[in-house]
C-alpha positions in Angstrom: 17.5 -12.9 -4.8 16.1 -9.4 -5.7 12.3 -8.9 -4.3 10.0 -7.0 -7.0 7.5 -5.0 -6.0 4.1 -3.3 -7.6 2.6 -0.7 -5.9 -1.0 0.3 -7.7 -2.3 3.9 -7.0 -5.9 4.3 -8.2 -6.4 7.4 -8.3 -9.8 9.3 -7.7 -10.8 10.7 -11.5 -8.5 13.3 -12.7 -6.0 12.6 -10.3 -3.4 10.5 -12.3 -1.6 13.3 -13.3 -1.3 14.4 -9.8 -0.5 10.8 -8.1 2.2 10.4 -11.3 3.7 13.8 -10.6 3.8 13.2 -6.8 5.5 9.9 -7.3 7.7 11.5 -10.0 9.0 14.7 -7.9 10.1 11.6 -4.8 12.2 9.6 -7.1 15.2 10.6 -6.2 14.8 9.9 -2.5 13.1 6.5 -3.5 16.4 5.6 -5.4 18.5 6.3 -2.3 16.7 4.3 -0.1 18.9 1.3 1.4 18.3 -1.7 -1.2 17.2 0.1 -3.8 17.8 -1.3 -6.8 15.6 0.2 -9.6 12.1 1.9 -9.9 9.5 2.4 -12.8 6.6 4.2 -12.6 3.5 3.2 -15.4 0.7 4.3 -15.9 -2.3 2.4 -17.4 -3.2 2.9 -21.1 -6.5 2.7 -20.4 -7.3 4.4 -17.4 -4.5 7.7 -16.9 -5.8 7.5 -13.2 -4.2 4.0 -12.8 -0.8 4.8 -11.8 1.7 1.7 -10.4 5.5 1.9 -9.3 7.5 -1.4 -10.2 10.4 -1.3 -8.2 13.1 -4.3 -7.5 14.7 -3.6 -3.8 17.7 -6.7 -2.9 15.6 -7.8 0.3 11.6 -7.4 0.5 12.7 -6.0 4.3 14.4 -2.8 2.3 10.9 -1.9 0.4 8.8 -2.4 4.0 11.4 -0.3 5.6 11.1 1.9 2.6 7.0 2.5 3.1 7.1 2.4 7.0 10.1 6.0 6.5 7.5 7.4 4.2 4.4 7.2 6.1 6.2 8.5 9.0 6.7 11.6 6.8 3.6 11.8 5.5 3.5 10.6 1.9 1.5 7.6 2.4 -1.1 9.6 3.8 -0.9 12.7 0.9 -0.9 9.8 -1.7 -4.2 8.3 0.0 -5.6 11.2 0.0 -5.8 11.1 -3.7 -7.0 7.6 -3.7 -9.9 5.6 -4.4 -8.8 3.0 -1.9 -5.6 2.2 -0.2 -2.2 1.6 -2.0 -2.2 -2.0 -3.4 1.2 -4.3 -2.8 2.6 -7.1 -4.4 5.8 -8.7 -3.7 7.1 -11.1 -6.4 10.2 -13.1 -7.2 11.7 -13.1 -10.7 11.1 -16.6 -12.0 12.5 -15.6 -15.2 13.6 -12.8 -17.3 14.3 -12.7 -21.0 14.7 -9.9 -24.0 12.5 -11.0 -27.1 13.4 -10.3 -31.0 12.5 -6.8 -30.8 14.9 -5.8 -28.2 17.6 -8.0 -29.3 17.7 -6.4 -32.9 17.2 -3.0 -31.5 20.6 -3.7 -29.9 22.7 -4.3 -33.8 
């Protein structure tokens, strides 16, 4: 079973554009990553310097692996930089996933 993860940035005021773009620019990499299966990046609609990454990895192991290679190289510590406080993780497991109407017709 697939382990999803949100990581919230809170960035300090005025930063969201720079914590987004940041997170935006090491995509690709991120995507690479062994057990990697897909990533999002949101931002709040309320609060632009609320930024959060929902990614799904096929073993939580793969996304702590994941954050332990890019604090070695110094990302975890530029992102913090731009921080209010430190990165916030959650790990979840899908309980269950379904498309409402809107989706569904969207698809005819």
């Amino acid at each position: 079973m697939s382990t999803l993860v949100i990581t919230e940035l809170l960035s300090q005021p005025g930063r969201g554009d720079d914590v987004a773009n940041l997170l935006l620019d090491i995509l690709g990499e991120s995507l690479e990553h062994e057990g990697c299966e897909e990533v999002r990046i949101l931002r709040d609609q309320g609060d632009p310097d609320h930024v959060a990454g929902l990614t799904q990895w096929t073993e939580a192991h793969h996304y702590t692996d994941y954050l332990a290679w890019r604090t070695t190289h110094g990302f975890t510590a530029t992102f913090e930089a731009m921080l209010t406080r430190p990165l916030v993780i959650h790990y979840y497991d899908e309980i269950y996933r379904g498309q409402g109407n809107a989706a569904r017709t969207a698809r005819r």
